[in-house]
C-alpha positions as CSV (number, residue, x, y, z in Angstrom):
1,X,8.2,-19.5,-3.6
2,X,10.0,-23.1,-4.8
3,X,12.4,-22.3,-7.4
4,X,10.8,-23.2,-10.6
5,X,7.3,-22.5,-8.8
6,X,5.1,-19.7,-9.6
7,X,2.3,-18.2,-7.4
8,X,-1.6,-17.7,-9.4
9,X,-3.4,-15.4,-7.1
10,X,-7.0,-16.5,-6.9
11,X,-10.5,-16.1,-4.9
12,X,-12.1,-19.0,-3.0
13,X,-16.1,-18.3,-2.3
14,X,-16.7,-19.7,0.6
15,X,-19.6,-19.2,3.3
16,X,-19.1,-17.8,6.6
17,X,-19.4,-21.5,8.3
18,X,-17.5,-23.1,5.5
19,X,-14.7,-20.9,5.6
20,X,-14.8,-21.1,10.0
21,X,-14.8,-24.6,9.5
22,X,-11.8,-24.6,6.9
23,X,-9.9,-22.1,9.5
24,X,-10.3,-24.6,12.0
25,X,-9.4,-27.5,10.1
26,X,-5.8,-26.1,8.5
27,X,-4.9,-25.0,12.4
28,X,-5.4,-28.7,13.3
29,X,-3.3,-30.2,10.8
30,X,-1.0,-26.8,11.6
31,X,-1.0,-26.3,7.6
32,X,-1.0,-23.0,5.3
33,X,-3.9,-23.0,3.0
34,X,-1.8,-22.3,0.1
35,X,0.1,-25.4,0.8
36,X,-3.4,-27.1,1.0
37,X,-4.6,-26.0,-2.1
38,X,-0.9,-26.1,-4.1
39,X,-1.5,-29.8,-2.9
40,X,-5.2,-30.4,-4.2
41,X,-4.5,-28.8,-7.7
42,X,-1.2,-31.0,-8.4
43,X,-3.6,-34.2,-7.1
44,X,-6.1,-32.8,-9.6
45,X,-3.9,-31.9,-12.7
46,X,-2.1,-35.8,-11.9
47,X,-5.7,-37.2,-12.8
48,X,-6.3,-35.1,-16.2
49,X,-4.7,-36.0,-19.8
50,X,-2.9,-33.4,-21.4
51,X,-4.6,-31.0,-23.5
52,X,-4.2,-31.1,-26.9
53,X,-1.8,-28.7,-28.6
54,X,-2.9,-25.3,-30.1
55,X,-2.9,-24.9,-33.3
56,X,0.9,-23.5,-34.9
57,X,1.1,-20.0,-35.8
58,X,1.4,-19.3,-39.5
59,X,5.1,-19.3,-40.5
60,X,7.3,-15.6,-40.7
61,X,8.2,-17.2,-43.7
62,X,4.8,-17.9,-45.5
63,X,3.5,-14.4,-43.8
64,X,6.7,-12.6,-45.7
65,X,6.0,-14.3,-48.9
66,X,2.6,-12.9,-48.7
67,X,3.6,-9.5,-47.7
68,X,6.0,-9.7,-50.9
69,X,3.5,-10.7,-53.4
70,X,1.0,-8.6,-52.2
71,X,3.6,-5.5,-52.6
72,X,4.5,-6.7,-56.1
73,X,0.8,-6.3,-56.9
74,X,-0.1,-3.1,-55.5
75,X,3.0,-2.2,-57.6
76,X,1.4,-3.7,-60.6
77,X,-2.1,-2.0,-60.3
78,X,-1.3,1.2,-61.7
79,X,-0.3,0.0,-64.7
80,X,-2.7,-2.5,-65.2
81,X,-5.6,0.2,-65.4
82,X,-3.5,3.6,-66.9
83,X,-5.9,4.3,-70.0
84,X,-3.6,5.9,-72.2
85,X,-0.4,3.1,-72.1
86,X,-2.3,-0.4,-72.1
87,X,-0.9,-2.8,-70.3
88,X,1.2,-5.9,-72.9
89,X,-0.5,-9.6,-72.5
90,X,2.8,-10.7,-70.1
91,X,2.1,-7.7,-67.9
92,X,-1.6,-8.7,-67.1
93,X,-0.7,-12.4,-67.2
94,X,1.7,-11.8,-64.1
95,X,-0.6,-9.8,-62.4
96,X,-3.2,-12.6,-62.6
97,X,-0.1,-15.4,-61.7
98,X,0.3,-13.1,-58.9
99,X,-3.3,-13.5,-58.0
100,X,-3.4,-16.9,-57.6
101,X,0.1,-17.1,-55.6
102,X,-1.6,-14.9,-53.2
103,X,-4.6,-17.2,-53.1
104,X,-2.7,-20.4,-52.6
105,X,-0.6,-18.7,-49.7
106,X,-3.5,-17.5,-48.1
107,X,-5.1,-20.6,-48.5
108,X,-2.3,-22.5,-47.1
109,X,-1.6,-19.6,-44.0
110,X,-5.3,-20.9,-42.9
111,X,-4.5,-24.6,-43.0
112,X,-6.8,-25.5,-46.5
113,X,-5.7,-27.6,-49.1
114,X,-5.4,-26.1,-52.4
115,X,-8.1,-26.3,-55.0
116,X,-8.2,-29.9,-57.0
117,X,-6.3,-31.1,-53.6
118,X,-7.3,-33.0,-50.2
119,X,-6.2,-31.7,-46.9
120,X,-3.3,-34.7,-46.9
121,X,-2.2,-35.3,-50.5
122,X,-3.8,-35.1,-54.0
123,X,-6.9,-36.2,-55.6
124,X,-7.0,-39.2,-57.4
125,X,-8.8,-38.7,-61.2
């Protein structure tokens, strides 16, 4: 191998006259066959445009945000629902902010606009 090459081990179906005839032919031009077909596939891959990009990955920092908030909520839970000590107004008003933080990141991990928002900037009233 080339230095900066790399080798793809693959299977050619061939008949038993094509693959004679392809025998035949490489020992006339005194050629390897992986040379031949190294050759063919850069001829081939010099005709096609590049494929588009995939698609990013969510950030480690959105993904930790979420991770976070959803903590904070699991933490909240209990006390949200313990029948004997109800929960004050602030309490269940940052369980619901918490909510809808975890919404908007999830919502933004998966590449949607926001609510009330288009996918490149905000609605116009």
């Amino acid at each position: 191998m080339d230095e900066g090459r790399f080798a793809i081990p693959t299977r050619i179906h061939l008949t038993a006259t094509q693959r004679a005839k392809l025998l035949r032919l490489l020992e006339h031009v005194n050629r390897d066959l992986d040379d031949l077909l190294s050759e063919l596939v850069v001829a081939y891959l010099e005709t096609q445009a590049e494929p588009p990009t995939p698609p990013t990955e969510p950030s480690d920092a959105l993904d930790a945000a979420l991770r976070q908030r959803r903590a904070e909520l699991r933490r909240l839970r209990p006390k949200l629902q313990d029948p004997h000590n109800p929960p004050p107004a602030w309490l269940r008003q940052m369980a619901t902010d918490l909510e809808q933080e975890i919404t908007r990141l999830e919502r933004e991990r998966a590449g949607l606009a926001p609510p009330g928002q288009e996918k490149y900037g905000q609605n116009t009233p």
